[in-house]
gemmi code that builds the backbone of each chain (N, CA, C; Angstrom):
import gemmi

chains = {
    "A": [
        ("UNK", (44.467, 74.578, 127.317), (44.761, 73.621, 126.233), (46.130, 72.994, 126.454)),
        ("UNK", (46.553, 71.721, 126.466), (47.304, 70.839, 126.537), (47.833, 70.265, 125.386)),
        ("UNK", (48.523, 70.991, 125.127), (48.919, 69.890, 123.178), (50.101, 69.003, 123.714)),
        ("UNK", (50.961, 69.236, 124.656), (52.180, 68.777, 124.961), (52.578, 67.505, 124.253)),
        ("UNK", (51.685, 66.550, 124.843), (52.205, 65.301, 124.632), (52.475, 64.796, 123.137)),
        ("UNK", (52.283, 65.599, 122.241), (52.400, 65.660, 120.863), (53.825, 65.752, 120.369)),
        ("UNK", (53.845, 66.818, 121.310), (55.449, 67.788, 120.923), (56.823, 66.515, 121.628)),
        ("UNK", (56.258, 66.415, 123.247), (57.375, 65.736, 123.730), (57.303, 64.630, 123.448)),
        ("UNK", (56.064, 63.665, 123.452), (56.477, 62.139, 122.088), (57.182, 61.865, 121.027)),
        ("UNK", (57.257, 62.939, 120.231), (57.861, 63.195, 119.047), (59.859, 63.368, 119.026)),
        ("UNK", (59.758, 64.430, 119.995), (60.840, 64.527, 120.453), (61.470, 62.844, 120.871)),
        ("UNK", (61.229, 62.536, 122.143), (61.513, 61.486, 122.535), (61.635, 60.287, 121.868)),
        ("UNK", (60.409, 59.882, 120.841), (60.564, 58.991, 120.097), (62.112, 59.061, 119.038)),
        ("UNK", (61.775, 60.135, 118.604), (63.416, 60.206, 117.400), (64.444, 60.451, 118.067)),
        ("UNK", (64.864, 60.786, 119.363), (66.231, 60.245, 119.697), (66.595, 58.945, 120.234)),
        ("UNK", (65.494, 58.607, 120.892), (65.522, 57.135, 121.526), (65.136, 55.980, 120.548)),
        ("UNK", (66.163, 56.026, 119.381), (65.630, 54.712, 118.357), (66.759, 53.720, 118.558)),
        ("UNK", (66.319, 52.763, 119.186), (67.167, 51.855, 119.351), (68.064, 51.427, 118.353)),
        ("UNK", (67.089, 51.361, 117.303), (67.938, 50.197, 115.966), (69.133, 51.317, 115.324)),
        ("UNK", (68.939, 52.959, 115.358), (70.238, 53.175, 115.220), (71.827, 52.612, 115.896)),
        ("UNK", (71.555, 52.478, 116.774), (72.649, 52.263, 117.689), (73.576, 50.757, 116.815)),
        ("UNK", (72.391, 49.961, 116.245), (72.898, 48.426, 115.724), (73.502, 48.848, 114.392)),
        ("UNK", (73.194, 50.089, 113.507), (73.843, 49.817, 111.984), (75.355, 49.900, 112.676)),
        ("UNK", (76.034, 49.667, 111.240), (77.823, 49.234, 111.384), (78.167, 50.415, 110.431)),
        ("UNK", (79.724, 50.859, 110.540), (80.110, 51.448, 109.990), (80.745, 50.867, 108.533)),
        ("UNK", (80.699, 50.985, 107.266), (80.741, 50.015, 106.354), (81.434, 49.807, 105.918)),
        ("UNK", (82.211, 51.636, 105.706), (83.105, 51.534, 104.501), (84.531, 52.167, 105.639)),
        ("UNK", (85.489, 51.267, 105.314), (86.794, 51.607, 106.039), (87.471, 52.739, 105.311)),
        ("UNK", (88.162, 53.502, 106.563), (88.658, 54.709, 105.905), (90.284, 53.911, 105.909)),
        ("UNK", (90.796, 55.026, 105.422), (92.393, 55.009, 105.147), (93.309, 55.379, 106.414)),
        ("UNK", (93.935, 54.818, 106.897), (94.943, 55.341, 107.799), (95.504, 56.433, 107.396)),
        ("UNK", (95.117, 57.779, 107.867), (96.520, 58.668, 107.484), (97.514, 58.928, 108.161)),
        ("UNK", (98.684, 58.858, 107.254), (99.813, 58.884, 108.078), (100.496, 60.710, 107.787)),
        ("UNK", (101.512, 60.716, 108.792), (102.244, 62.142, 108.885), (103.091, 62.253, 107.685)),
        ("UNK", (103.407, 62.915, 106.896), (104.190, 62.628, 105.392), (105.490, 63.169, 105.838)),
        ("UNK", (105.340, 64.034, 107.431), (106.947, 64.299, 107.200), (107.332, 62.749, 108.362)),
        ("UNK", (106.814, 62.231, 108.998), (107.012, 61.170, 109.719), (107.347, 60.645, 108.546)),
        ("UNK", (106.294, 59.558, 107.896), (106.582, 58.791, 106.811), (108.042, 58.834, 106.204)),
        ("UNK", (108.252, 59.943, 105.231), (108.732, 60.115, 104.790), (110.454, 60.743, 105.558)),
        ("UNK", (110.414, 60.647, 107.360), (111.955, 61.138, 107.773), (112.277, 62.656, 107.650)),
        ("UNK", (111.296, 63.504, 107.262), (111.809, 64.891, 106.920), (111.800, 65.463, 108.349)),
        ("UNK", (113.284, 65.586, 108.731), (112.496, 66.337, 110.168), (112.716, 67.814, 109.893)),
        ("UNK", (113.223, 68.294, 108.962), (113.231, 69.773, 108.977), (112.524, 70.251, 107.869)),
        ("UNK", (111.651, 70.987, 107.909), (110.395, 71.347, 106.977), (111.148, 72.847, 106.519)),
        ("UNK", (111.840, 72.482, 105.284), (112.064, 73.367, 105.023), (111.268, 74.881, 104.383)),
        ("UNK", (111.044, 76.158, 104.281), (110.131, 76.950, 103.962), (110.715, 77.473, 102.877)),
        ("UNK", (111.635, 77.054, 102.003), (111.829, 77.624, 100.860), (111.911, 76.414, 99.726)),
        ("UNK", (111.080, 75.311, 100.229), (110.761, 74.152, 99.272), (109.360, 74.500, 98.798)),
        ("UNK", (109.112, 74.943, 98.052), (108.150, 75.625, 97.847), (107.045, 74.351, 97.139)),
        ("UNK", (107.296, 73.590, 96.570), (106.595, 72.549, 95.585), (106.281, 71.712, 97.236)),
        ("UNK", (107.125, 71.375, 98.614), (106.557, 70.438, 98.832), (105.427, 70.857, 99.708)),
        ("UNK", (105.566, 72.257, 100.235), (104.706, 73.002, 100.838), (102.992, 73.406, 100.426)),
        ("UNK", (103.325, 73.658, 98.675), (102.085, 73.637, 97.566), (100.796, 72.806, 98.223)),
        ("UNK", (101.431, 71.311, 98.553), (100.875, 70.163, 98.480), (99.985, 70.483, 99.800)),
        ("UNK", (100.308, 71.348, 101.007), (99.346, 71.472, 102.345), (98.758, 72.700, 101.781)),
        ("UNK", (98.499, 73.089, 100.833), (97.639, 74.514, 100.720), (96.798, 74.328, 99.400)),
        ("UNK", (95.748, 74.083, 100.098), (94.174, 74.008, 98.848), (93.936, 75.336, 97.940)),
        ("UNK", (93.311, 75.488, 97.100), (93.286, 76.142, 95.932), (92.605, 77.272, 96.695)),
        ("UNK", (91.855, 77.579, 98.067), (91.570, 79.082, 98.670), (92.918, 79.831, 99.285)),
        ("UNK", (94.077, 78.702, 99.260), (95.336, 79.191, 99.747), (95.979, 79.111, 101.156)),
        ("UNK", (94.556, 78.732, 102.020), (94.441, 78.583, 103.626), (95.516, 76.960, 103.688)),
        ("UNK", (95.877, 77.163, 104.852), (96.699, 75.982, 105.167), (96.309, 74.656, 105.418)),
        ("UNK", (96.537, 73.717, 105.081), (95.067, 72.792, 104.972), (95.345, 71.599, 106.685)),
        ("UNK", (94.467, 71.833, 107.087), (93.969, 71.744, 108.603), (94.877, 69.391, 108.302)),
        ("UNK", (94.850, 69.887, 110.109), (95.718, 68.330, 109.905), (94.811, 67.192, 110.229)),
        ("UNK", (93.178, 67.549, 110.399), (92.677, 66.460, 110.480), (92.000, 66.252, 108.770)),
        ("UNK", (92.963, 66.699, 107.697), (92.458, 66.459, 106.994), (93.323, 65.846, 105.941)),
        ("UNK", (94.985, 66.485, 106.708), (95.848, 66.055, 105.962), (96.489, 64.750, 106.195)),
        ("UNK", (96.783, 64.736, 108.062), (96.750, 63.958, 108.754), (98.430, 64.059, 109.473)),
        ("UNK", (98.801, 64.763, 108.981), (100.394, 65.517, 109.628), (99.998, 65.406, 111.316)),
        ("UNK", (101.364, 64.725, 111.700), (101.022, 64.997, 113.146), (101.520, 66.608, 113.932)),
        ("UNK", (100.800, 66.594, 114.806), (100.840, 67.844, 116.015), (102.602, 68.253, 115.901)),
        ("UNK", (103.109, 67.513, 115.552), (104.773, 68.713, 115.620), (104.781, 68.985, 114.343)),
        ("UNK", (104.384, 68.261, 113.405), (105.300, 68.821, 112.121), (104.174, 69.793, 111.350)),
        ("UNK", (102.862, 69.723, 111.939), (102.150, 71.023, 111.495), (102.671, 71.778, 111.855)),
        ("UNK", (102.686, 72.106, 113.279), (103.411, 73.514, 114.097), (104.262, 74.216, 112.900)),
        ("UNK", (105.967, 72.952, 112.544), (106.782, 73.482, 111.926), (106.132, 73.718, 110.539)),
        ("UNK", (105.293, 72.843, 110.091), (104.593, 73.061, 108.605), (104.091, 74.922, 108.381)),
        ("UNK", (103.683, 75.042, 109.362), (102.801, 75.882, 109.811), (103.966, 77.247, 110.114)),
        ("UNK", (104.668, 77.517, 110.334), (106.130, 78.357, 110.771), (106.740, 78.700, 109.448)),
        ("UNK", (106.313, 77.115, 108.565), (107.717, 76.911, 106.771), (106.829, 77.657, 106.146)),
        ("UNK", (105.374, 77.932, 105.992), (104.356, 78.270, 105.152), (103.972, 80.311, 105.338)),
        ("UNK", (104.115, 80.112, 106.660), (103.717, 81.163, 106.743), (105.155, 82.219, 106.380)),
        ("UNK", (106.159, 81.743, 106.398), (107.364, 82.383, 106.247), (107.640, 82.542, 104.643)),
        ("UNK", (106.997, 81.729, 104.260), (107.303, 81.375, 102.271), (106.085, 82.385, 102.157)),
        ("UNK", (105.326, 82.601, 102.765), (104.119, 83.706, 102.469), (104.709, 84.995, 102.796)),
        ("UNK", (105.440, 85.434, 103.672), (105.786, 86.602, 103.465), (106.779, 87.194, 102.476)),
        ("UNK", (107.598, 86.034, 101.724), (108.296, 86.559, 100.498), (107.728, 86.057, 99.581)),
        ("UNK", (106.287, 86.264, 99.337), (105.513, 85.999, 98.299), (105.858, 84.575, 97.295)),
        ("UNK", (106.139, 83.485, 98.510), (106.054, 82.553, 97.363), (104.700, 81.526, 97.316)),
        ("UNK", (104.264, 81.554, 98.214), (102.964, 81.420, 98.647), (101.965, 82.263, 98.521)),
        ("UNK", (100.732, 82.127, 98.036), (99.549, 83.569, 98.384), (99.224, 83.502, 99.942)),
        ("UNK", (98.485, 84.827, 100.469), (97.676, 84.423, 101.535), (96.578, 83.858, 101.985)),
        ("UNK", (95.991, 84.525, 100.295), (94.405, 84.249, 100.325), (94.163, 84.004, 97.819)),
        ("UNK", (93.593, 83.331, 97.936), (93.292, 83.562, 96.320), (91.964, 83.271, 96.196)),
        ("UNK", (91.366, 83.726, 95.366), (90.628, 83.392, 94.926), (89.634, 83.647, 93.220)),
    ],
    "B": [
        ("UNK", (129.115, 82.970, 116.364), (128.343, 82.737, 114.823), (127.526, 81.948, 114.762)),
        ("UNK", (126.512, 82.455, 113.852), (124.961, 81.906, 113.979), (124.369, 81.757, 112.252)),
        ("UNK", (123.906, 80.741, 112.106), (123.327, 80.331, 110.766), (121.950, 80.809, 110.048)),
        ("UNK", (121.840, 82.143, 108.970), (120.856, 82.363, 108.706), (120.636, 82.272, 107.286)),
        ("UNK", (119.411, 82.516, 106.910), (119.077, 81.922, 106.017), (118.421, 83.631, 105.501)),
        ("UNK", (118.876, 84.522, 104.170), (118.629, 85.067, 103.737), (118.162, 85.547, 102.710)),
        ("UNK", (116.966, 86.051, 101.849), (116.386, 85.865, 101.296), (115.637, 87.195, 100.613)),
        ("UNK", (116.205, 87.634, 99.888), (116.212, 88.751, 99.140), (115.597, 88.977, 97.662)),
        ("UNK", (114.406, 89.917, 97.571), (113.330, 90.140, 96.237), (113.730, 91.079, 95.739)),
        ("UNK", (114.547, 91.111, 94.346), (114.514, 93.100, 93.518), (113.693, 93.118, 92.576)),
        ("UNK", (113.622, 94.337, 92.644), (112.355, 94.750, 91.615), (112.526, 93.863, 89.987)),
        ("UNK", (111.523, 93.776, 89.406), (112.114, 93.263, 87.975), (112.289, 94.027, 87.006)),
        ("UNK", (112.360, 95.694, 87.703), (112.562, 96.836, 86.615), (113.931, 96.320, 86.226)),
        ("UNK", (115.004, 95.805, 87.387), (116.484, 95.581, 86.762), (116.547, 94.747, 85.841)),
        ("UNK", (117.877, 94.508, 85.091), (118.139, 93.859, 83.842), (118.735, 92.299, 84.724)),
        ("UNK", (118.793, 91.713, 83.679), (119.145, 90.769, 84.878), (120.844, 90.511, 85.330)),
        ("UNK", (121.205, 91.317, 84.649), (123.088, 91.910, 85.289), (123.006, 92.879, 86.211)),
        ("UNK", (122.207, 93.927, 86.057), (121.822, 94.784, 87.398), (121.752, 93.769, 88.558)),
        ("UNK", (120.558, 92.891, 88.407), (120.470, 92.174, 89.727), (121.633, 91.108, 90.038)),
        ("UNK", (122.072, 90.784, 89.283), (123.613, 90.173, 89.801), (124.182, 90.741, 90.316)),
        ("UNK", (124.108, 92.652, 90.044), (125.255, 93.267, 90.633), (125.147, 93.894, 91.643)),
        ("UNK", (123.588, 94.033, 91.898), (123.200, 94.324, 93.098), (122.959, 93.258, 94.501)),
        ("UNK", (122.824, 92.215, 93.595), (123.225, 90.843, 94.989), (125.010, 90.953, 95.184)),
        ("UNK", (125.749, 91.045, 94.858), (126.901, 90.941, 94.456), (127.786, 92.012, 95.884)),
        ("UNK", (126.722, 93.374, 95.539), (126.809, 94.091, 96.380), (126.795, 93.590, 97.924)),
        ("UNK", (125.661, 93.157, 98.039), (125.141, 92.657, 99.195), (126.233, 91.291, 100.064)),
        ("UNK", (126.681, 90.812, 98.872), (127.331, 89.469, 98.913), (128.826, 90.384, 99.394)),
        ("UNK", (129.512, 91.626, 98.579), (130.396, 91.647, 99.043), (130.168, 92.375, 101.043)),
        ("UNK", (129.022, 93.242, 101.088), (128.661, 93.635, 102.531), (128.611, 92.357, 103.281)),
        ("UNK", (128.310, 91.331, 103.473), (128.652, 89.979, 104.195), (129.786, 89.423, 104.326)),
        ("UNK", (130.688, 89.392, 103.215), (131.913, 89.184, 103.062), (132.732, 90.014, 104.167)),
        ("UNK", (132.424, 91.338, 104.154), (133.519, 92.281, 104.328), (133.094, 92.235, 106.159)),
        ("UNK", (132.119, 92.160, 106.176), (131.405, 91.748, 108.028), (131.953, 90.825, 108.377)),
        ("UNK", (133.064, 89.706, 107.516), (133.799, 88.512, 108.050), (132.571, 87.492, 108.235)),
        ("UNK", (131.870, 87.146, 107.218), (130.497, 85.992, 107.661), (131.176, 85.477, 106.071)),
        ("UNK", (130.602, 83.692, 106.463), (131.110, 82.872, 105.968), (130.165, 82.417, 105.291)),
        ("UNK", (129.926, 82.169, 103.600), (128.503, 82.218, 103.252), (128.663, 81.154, 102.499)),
        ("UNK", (127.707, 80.290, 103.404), (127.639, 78.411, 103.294), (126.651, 78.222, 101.553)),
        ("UNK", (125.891, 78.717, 101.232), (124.967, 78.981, 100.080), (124.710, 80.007, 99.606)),
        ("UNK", (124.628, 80.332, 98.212), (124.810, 81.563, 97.449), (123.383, 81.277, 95.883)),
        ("UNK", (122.369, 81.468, 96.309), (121.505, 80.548, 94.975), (120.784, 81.450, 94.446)),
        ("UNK", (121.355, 82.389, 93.624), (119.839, 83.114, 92.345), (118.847, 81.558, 92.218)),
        ("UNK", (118.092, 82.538, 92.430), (116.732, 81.569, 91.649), (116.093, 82.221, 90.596)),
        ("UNK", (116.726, 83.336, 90.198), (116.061, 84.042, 88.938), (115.026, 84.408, 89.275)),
        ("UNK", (114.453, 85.197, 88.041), (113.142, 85.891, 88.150), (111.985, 84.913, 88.392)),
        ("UNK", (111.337, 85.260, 89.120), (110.053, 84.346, 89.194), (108.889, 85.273, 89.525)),
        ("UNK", (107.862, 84.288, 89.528), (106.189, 84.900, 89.843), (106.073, 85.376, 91.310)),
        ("UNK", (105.440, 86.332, 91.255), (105.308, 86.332, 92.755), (103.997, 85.705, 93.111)),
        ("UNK", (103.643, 85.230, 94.402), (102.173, 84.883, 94.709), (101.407, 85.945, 94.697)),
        ("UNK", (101.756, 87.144, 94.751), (100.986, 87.961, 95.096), (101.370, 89.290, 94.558)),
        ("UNK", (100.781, 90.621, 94.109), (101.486, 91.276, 93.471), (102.136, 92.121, 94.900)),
        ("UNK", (103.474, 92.944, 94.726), (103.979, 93.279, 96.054), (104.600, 95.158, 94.635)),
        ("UNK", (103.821, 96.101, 95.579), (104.546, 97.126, 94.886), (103.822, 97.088, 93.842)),
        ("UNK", (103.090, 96.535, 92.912), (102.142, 96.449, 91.465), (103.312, 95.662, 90.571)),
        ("UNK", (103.970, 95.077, 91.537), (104.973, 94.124, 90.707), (104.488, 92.585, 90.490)),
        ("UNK", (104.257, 92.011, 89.825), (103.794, 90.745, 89.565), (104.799, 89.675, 89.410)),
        ("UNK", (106.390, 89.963, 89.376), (107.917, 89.228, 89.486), (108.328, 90.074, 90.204)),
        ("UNK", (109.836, 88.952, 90.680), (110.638, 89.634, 90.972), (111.916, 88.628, 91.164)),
        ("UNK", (113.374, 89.203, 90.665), (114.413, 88.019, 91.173), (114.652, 87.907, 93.026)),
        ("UNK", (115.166, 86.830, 92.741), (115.079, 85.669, 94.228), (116.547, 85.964, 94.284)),
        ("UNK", (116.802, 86.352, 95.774), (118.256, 85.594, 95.789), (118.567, 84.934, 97.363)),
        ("UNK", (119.528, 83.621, 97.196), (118.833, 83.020, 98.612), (120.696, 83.122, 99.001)),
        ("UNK", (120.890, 83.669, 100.559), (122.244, 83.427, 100.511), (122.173, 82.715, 102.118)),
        ("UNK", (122.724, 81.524, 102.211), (123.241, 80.964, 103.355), (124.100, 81.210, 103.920)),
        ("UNK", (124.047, 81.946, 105.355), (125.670, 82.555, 105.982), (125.855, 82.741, 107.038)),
        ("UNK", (126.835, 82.220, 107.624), (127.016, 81.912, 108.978), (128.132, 82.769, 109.154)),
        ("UNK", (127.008, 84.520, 109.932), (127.699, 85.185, 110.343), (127.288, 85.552, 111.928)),
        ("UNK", (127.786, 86.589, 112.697), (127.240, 87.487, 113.956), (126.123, 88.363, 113.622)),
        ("UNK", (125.553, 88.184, 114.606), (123.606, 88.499, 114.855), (123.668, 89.918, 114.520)),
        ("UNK", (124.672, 90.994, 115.167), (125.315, 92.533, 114.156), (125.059, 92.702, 113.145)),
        ("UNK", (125.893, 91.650, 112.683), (126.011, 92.366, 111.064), (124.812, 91.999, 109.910)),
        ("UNK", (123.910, 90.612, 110.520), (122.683, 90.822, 110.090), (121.588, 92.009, 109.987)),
        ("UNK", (121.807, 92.223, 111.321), (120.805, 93.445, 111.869), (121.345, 94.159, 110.708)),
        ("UNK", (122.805, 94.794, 110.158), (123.313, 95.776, 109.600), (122.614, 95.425, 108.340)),
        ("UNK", (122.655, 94.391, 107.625), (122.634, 94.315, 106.341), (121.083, 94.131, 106.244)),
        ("UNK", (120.176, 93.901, 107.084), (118.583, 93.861, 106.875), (117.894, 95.397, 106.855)),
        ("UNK", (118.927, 96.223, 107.539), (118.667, 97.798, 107.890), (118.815, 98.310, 106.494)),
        ("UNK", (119.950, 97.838, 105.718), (120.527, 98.232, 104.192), (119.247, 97.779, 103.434)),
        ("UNK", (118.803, 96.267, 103.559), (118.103, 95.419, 102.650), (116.720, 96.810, 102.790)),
        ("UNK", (116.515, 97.004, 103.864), (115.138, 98.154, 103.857), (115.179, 99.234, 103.556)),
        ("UNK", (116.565, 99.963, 103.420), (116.408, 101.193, 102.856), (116.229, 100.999, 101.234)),
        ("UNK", (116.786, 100.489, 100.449), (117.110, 100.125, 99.092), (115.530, 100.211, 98.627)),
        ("UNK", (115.699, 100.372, 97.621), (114.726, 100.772, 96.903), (114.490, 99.871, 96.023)),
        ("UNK", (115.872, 99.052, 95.705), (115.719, 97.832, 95.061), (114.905, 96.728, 95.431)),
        ("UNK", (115.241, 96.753, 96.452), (114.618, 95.097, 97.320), (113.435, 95.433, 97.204)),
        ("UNK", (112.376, 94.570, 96.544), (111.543, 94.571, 97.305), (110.731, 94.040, 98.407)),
        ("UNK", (111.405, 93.004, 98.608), (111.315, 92.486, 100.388), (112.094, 91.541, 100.960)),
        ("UNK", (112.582, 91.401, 101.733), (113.505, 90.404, 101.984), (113.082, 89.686, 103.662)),
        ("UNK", (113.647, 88.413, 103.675), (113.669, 88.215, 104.876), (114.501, 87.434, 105.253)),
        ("UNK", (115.267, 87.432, 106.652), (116.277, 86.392, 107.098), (115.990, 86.099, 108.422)),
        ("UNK", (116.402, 85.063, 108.417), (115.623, 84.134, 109.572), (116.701, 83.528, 109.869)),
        ("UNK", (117.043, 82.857, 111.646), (118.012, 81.736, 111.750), (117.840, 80.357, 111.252)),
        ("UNK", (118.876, 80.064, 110.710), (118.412, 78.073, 110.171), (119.580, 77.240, 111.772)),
        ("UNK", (120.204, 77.592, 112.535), (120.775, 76.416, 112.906), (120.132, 75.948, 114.267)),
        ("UNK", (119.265, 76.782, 114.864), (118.612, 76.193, 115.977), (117.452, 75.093, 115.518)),
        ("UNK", (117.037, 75.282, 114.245), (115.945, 74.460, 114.321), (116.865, 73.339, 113.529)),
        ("UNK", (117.771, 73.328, 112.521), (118.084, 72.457, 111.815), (119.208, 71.665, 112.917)),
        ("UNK", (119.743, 71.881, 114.116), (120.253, 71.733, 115.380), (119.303, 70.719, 115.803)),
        ("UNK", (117.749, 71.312, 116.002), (116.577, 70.694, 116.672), (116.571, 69.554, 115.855)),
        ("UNK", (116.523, 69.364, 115.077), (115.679, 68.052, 113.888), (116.823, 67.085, 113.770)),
        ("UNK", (118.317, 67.872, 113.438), (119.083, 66.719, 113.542), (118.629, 65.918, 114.738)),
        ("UNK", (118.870, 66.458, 115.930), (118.698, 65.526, 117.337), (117.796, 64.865, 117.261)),
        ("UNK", (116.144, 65.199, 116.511), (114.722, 64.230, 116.437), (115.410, 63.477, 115.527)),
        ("UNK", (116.164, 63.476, 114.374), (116.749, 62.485, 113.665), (117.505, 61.608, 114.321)),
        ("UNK", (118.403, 61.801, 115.092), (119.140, 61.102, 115.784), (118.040, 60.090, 116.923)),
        ("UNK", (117.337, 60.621, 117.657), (116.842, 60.167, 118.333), (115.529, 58.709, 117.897)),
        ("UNK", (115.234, 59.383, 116.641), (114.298, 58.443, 115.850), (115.468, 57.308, 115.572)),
        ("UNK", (116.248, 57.824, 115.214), (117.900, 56.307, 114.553), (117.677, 55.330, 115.750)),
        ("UNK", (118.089, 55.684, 116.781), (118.219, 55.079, 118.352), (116.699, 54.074, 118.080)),
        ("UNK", (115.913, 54.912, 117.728), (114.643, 54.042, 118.661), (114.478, 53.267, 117.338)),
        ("UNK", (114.929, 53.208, 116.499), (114.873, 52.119, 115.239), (115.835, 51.076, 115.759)),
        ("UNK", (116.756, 51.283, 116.349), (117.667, 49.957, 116.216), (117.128, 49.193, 117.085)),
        ("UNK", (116.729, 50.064, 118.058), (115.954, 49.330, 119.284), (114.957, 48.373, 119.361)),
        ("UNK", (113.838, 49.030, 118.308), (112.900, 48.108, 117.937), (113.435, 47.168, 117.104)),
        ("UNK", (112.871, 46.214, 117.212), (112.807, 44.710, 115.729), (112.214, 45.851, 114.348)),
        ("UNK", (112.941, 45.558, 113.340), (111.930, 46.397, 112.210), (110.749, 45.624, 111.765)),
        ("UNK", (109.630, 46.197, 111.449), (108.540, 45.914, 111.489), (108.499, 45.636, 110.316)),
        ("UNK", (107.907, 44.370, 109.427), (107.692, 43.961, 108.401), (106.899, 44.786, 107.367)),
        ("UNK", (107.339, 44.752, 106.122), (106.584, 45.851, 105.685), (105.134, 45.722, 105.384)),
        ("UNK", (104.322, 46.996, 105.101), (103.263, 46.528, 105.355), (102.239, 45.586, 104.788)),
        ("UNK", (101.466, 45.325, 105.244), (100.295, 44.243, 104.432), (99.557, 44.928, 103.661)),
        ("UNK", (98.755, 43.951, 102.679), (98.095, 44.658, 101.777), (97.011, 45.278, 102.472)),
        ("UNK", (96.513, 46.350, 101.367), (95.180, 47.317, 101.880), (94.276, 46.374, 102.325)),
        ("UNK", (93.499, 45.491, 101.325), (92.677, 44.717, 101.654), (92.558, 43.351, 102.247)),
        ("UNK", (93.578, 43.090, 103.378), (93.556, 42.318, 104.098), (92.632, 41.985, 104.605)),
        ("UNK", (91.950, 40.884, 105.201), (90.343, 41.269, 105.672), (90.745, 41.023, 107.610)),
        ("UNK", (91.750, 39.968, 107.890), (92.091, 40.267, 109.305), (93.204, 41.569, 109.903)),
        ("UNK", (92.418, 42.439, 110.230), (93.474, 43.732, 110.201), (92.620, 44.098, 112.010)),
        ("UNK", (92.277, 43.598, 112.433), (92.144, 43.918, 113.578), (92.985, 43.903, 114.907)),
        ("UNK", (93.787, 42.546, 114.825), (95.046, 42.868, 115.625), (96.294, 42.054, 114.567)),
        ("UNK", (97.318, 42.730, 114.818), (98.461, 42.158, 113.650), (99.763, 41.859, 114.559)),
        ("UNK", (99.661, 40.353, 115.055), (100.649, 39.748, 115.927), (102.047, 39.647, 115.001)),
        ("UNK", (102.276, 40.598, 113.964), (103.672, 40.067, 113.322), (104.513, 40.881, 114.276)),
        ("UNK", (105.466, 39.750, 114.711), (106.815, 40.293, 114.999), (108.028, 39.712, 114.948)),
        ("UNK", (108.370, 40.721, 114.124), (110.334, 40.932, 113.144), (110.954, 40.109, 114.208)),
        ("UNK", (110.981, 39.182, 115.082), (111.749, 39.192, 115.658), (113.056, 37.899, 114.578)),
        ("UNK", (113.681, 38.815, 114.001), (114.703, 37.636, 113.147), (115.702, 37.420, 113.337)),
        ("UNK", (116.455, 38.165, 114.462), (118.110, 37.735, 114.800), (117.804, 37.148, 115.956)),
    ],
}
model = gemmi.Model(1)
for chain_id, residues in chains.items():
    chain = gemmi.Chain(chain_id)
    for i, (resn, *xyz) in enumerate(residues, 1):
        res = gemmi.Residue()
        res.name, res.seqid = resn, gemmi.SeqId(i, " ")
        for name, pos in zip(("N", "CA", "C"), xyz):
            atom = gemmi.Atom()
            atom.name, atom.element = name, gemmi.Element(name[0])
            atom.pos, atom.b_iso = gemmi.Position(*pos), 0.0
            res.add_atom(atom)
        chain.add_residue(res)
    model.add_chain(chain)
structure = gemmi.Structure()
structure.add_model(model)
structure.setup_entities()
């Protein structure tokens, strides 16, 4: 028994749809920019505790930079100020 | 001499003159090590994030001081025996605040250099695909 050509038509047909390739993307996103760029902060301080708040979502985890949009150095240091304000409990580690 | 940044939790069983007098303590052990103490900041009792000890507060005390890497070691050895503290930590501030001045400095440079860039256009501009403005005004 031969069912194949059922299975691999099927297959083939739904990745190879041309007319996906033509929709447009519609809705424009936002540029995000680095807030310590933006804003000139080059030293991230870890006992500013309010501006630090602002990269840590309500599970407490550090909030990832393709979401915040901080560039690759000042997470690092973001990332150094946060975890250091967490060990004298001004930060949680985890909440929930 | 080296710039650290110290940072000291006591229990909130103390009164809050106890903990003056027990930072005080600490403040005169830095003193007497010959370290020069650039910031001195109670922050008072506060919340902790987390409970530490079944303590849910505790006073803050933040002291800035630019002493020898010794007498840190000495006074973090003290900060851990105490029974008071309940946690402390000190860290160096002048290598990195060293570091950032210079990215500050270096960002200054590359501003004068460039033309400043006009500020920006509105959100909904509808030609935003290439943006030939240039500052060039002197």
């Amino acid at each position: 028994m031969t069912a194949m050509p059922s299975r691999g038509g099927r297959g083939a047909s739904g990745s190879r749809d041309g007319k996906t390739s033509t929709r447009k993307k519609f809705f424009v996103r936002r540029r995000k920019v680095c807030k310590f760029c933006a804003e000139k902060l080059e030293y991230v301080d870890w006992k500013d505790v309010k501006l630090l708040q602002s990269f840590i979502p309500e599970r407490g985890k550090i909030l990832p930079r393709r979401i915040s949009g901080t560039c690759a150095l000042h997470q690092r240091k973001l990332q150094t100020a946060i975890k250091r304000a967490r060990a004298i409990a001004l930060l949680p580690y985890a909440t929930d | 001499m080296r710039l650290y940044d110290i940072v000291v939790l006591l229990t909130p069983d103390l009164s809050e003159e106890e903990a003056s007098k027990v930072t005080a303590d600490y403040r005169k052990l830095l003193t007497d090590g010959s370290a020069e103490i650039v910031r001195d900041e109670p922050w008072g009792r506060r919340r902790l994030a987390f409970p530490i000890l079944r303590k849910r507060e505790a006073y803050y005390h933040l002291f800035q001081v630019r002493a020898l890497p010794a007498l840190v070691t000495e006074v973090e050895r003290r900060l851990k025996l105490s029974d008071q503290v309940l946690r402390h930590l000190a860290v160096r501030a002048d290598e990195e605040l060293k570091r950032s001045a210079k990215m500050a400095e270096r960002l200054r440079i590359k501003a004068i250099k460039r033309p400043p860039r006009p500020p920006a256009a509105p959100p909904a501009s509808p030609e935003t695909a290439d943006t030939p403005h240039e500052g060039g005004a002197s």
